[in-house]
N, C-alpha and C positions, 0 to 999 in steps of 0.2 A: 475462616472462610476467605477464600482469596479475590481479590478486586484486578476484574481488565480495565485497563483505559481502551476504546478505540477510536481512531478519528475517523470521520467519510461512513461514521455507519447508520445515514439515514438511508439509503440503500446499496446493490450490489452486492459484493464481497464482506465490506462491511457489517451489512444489516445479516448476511447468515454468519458471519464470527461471531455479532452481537448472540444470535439467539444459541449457535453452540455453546458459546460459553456459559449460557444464562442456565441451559440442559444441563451442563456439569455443575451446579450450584453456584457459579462463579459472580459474586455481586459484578455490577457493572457502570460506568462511568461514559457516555457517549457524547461524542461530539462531534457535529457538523451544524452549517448552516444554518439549513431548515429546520430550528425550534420543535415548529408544530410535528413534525414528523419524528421528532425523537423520542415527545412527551408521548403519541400514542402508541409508539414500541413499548416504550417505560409501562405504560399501564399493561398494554399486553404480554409483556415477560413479566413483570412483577405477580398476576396474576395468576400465569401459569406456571411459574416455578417456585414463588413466593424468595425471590433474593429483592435487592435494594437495586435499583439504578435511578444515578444521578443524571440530571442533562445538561449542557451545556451549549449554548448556540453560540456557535463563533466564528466569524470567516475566515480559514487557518492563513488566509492566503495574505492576510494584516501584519503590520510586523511587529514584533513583539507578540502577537497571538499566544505561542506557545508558553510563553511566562505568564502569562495571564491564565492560561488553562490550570499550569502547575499552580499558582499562587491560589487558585480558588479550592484545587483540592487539597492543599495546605492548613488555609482555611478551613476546611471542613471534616479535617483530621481522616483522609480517607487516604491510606497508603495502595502504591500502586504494584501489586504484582509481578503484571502482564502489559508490557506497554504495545500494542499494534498500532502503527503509522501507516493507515492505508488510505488515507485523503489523497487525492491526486487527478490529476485530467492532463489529457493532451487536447494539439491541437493540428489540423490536415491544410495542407499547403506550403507551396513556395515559398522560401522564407524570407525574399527578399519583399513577400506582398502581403507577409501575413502580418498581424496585429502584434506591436514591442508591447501594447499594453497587457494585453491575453498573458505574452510568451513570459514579460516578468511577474505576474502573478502567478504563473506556471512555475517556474523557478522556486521564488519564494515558497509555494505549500509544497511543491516535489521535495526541494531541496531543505530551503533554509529552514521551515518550520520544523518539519522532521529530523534535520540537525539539533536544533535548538531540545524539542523531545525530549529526544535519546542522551542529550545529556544532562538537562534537570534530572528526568528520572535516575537514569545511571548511577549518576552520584548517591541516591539514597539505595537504591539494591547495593552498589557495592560496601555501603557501611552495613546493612543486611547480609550481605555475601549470598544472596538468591534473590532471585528474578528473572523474564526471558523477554525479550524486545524481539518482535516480528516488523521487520520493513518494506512495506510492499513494492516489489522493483518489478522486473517483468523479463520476458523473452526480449523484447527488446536492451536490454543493457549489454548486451552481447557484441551488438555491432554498432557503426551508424546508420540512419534513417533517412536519407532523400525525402522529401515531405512531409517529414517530421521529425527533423533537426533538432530541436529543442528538447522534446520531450524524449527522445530517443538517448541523450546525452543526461538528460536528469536519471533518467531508470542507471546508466550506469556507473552515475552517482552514489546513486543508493546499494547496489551491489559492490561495487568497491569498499565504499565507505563501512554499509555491513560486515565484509566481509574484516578487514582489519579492526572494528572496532571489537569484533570476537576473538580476535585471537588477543589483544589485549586483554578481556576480561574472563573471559573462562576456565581462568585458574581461580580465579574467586568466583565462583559456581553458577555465572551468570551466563547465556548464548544468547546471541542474535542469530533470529535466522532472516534470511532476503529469499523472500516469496516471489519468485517470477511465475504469473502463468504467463500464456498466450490470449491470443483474442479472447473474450467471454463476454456470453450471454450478458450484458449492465446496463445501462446508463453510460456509460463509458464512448461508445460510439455513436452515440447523436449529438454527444458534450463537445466532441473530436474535430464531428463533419467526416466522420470514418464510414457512413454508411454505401458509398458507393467506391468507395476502395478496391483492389481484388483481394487486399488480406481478409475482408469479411462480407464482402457482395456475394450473396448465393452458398454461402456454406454454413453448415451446419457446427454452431461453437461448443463448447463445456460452458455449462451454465453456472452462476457464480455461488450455490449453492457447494457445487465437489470442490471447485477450486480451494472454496473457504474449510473444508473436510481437511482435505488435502493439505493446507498451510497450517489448520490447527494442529492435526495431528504431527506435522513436524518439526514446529513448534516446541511442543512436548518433550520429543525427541531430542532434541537439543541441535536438528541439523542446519548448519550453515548457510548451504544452500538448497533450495528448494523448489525445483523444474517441474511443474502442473504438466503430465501427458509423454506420454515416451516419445510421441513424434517431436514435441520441443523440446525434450532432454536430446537428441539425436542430432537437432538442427542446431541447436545452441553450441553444443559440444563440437559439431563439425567444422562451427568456422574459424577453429584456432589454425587449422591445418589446408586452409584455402587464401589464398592472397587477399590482401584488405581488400583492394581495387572490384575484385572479382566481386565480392561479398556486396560490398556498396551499388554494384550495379543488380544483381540478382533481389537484393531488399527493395530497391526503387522499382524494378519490373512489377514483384508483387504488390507491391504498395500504389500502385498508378493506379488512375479513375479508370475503374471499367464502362467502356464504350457503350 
């Protein structure tokens, strides 16, 4: 029986990877923050699927966190499969007004924790020679973000970083894949201050139930990269072939406070 780690999966994206995988048999290991919120997923997949998950509360956003996650499943003799790093937030404003405190905790769980992950576990799949790392990056890692600088540069972070550390390993039968969707239905945009935005003021999103469909099954797959929507496969793909300049200014139009 195979064991997922996921972080961030007290809700969103997270919380329906948690219960897919739990649907395919798949024991489970969950981690974010909020404890209480993990322990009553835990009862409720356990229940209904009858597999094992473990919890973990832990603010990924600490440093060291991520060794501390590894050292406890260590501890408890529980190998990792499936590792999903999908903990993460932004943040909405000018960056010269917004909070160094927010933007480096933002960093740290975007970035460094998720670094950190991906290579504790690595190391034991590639002595296994199987396992698949999902990284949750986004539509945004595509370009820069005017208002959201920070977190716009961490997503493509994660896409980059994803993408080379699969071509490294996938000769020893391992894939990462970097799940970008677009806006979604979460948590995600009242975390942000993204709710009067124009990328999601008055529009109708994908709820993070497909997104998570969508990432598991490519996942699976072994694909690399992984575009949630043809309209964002379409837009992402388009701005290799439009001048940065242009691109930066068209991402801030969308992204400015609707009136």
């Amino acid at each position: 029986m195979a064991t997922a780690l996921i972080t961030g999966a007290s809700n969103g994206i997270g919380l329906e990877l948690a219960k897919i995988h739990a649907s395919k048999g798949d024991n489970l290991v969950l981690v974010a923050r909020n404890k209480e919120k993990l322990d009553a997923l835990k009862t409720e997949l356990e229940n209904q699927y009858k597999i094992v998950v473990y919890t973990i509360g832990k603010d990924l956003s600490a440093s060291n966190s991520a060794q501390e996650v590894y050292n406890e499943t260590n501890q408890q003799n529980i190998q990792v499969d499936y590792l999903i790093n999908n903990a993460g937030f932004g943040d909405f404003g000018m960056f010269a007004e917004t909070s160094w405190e927010k933007e480096l905790q933002m960093i740290n769980l975007n970035i460094t924790t998720l670094t950190q992950f991906t290579k504790l576990y690595l190391k034991d799949m590639v002595k296994r020679r199987s396992g698949k790392i999902m990284n949750v990056a986004s539509t945004a890692a595509f370009q820069s973000g005017p208002t959201m600088a920070v977190y716009y540069a961490t997503k493509s972070y994660v896409l980059n970083f994803s993408e080379a550390v699969d071509n490294e390993v996938r000769e020893k039968g391992i894939t990462i894949t970097a799940l970008c969707p677009g806006p979604t239905e979460s948590g995600f945009q009242a975390a942000a201050a993204l709710e009067d935005s124009g990328l999601v003021k008055g529009k109708k999103l994908p709820n993070a139930k497909d997104v998570a469909a969508y990432g598991y099954n490519a996942m699976m797959k072994g694909k690399t990269v992984a575009i949630h929507g043809l309209m964002n496969s379409i837009l992402a793909n388009s701005v290799r072939f439009m001048p940065r300049k242009l691109v930066v200014m068209v991402t801030r139009k969308m992204q400015d406070k609707v009136k």
